[in-house]
C-alpha positions, 0 to 999 in steps of 0.5 A: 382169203378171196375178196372180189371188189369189182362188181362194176365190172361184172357180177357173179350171177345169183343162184335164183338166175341159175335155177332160171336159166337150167330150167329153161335150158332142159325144159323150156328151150323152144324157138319163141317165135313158133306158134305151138306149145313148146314156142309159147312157153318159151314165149311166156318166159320172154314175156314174164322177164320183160315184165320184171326188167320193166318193174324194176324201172318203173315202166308201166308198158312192158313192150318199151323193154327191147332185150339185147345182149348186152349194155353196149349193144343197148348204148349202140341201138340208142344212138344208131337207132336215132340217127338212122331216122335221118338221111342229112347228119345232125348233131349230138351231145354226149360228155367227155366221160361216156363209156366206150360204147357210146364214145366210140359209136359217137366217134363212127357218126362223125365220119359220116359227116354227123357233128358231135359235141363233148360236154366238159366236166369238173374235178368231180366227174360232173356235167355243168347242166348250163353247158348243156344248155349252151351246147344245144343247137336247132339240129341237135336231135339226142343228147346222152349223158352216163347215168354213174360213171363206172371209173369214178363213180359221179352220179350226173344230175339226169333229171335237169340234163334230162329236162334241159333236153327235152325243153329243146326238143331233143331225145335224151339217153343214158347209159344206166348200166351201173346205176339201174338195180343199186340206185331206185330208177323211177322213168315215170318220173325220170325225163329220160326217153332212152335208158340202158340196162345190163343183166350181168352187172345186176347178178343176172348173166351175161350176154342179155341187156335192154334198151327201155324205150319211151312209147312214142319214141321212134329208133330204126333196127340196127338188126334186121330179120324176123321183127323180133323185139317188137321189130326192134331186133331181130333173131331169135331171142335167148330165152335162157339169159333172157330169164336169168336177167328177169329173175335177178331184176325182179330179186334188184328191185325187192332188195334195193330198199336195205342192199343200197344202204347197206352198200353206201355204209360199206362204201364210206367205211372203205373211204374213211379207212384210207383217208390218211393213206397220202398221195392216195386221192379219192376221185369222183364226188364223195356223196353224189356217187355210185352206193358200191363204188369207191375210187382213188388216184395215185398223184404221183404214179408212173410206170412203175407204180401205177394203177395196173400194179395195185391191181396185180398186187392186191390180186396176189393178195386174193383181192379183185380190183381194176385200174382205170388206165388202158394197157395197149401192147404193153404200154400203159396209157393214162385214163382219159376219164381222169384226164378229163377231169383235170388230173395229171397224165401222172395221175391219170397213170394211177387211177383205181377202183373198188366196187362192192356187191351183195356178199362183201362184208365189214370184214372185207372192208377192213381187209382190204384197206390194210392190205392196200396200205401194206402194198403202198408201204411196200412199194413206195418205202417213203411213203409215211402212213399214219 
């Protein structure tokens, strides 16, 4: 039996994506930017998926949607594409939980003299909307705070973080890459002038993305070229990932609706399941979170038996899930995720996650939770399991 439980990872994309990009590959594979029949198909094609990344957040100007290759690249032009406006270092908010591709591009601006402020969080994963507000100063010119942490899985509270910013006078982004296509995403509504996307996290391929922009909202390139992407990005677009990551929104946004209910139900079965198991620890909050993802710490890991170890016993099992701590040269190093949330270094060591997706069953579920108790039991013979 092979059970795939990380989607936040990565999805396996969709046969409707396939179909898109093998047409567009044996058919359809002119140079957008050129002005004859074969480019203006292909330009047609660009133009269609940007229409349907666009429905699936509510944005009514398809031309907000600016495609990348990816999330990371997208959480990069957000940041960069700020900053570049100014010629004097200004100050910046982002949480302690920021994927790496907004802490890192964070971490590079302050050696350019910029100022970065790192917003606490609770137990749970979440920012303190009042610490924001605390934080914000006359120079702060963007604040970004992940939409859903993909280690934990806490939904952080964007609209009044959102708000909060905006009554300063300052740009907001978030990094949607796991909440867009799992959660419903309204930036009509939502006070949100920057919002990344990832294709493959929402079963298109990989290798596209999109930052949607809020019209009015000026960003420098951080590509420069042929003014593609509304100037945005320059090179030519590719047009086959680009058209697999339309068809897999527009598929996201018709099954929200019954896949996001159907995924909390799987998610709290899976919750319920190893709720006896002890020293098992479920992080990030219970209700607030991510409808696939379901998370837990060992509270008395080591380096012997930590999160990397779950992941490759379940793995020997035919069981697919990730660890949160980082491997670097052999050496296992606790996540700083979970540090931030006030676990133990020990803890920290112990860190997993379980993502769900389109095809996981009851079954599997069911599966996994006994064979996670069975490893448990097998490599802790102490540990009592009801």
């Amino acid at each position: 039996m092979q059970i795939y439980l990380d989607h936040s990872a990565t999805t396996p994309p969709r046969p409707e994506a396939i179909a898109a990009m093998q047409a567009v590959l044996t058919q359809e594979w002119g140079n957008p930017s050129s002005l004859h029949e074969w480019g203006q198909r292909a330009a047609t094609i660009v133009e269609q998926a940007r229409l349907q990344v666009a429905g699936l957040i509510n944005a009514t100007d398809p031309e907000s949607i600016i495609f990348t290759s990816g999330g990371t690249e997208a959480d990069n032009q957000a940041i960069m594409g700020v900053a570049r406006l100014y010629v004097v270092p200004q100050h910046i908010i982002i949480s302690h939980v920021e994927h790496s591709a907004i802490s890192e591009t964070a971490r590079s601006l302050e050696m350019w003299g910029w100022e970065v402020t790192r917003l606490c969080v609770d137990a749970k994963g979440s920012v303190n909307p009042l610490d924001l507000k605390a934080a914000l100063r006359h120079n702060t010119v963007l604040v970004s705070v992940i939409y859903g942490q993909s280690e934990v899985g806490t939904v952080q509270p964007i609209a009044e973080l959102g708000n909060i910013a905006r009554s300063h006078g300052a740009l907001f982004h978030t990094d949607a890459v796991q909440a867009v296509g799992r959660l419903p995403i309204n930036v009509q509504k939502l006070p949100v002038d920057l919002l990344s996307i990832s294709s493959h996290k929402l079963y298109g391929p990989q290798g596209a993305g999109a930052l949607y922009v809020r019209p009015g909202v000026e960003l420098a390139p951080l590509i420069y070229g042929g003014g593609q992407e509304m100037g945005m990005r320059s090179g030519t677009q590719a047009v086959p990932v680009i058209a697999g990551f339309g068809v897999a929104a527009e598929l996201a946004a018709q099954e929200l609706p019954t896949e996001t209910p159907r995924l909390i139900k799987l998610r709290d079965r899976l919750f319920d399941q190893l709720a006896d198991v002890p020293g098992l620890i479920p992080t990030g909050e219970r209700d607030r979170r991510l409808p696939h993802h379901v998370s837990f710490c060992l509270e008395h890991a080591d380096r012997e038996l930590n999160g990397k170890t779950l992941v490759r016993q379940l793995n020997l099992a035919g069981i697919g899930i990730s660890a949160g701590a980082a491997c670097h040269s052999g050496k296992i190093n606790p996540s700083p995720i979970l540090l931030a949330m006030g676990y133990s270094e020990k803890a920290a060591l112990g860190g997993i996650r379980m993502t769900l997706g389109r095809d996981t069953t009851e079954a599997d579920i069911d599966w996994t939770a006994m064979v996670l108790k069975q490893v448990l039991q097998r490599l802790s013979p102490n540990l009592s399991l009801a």
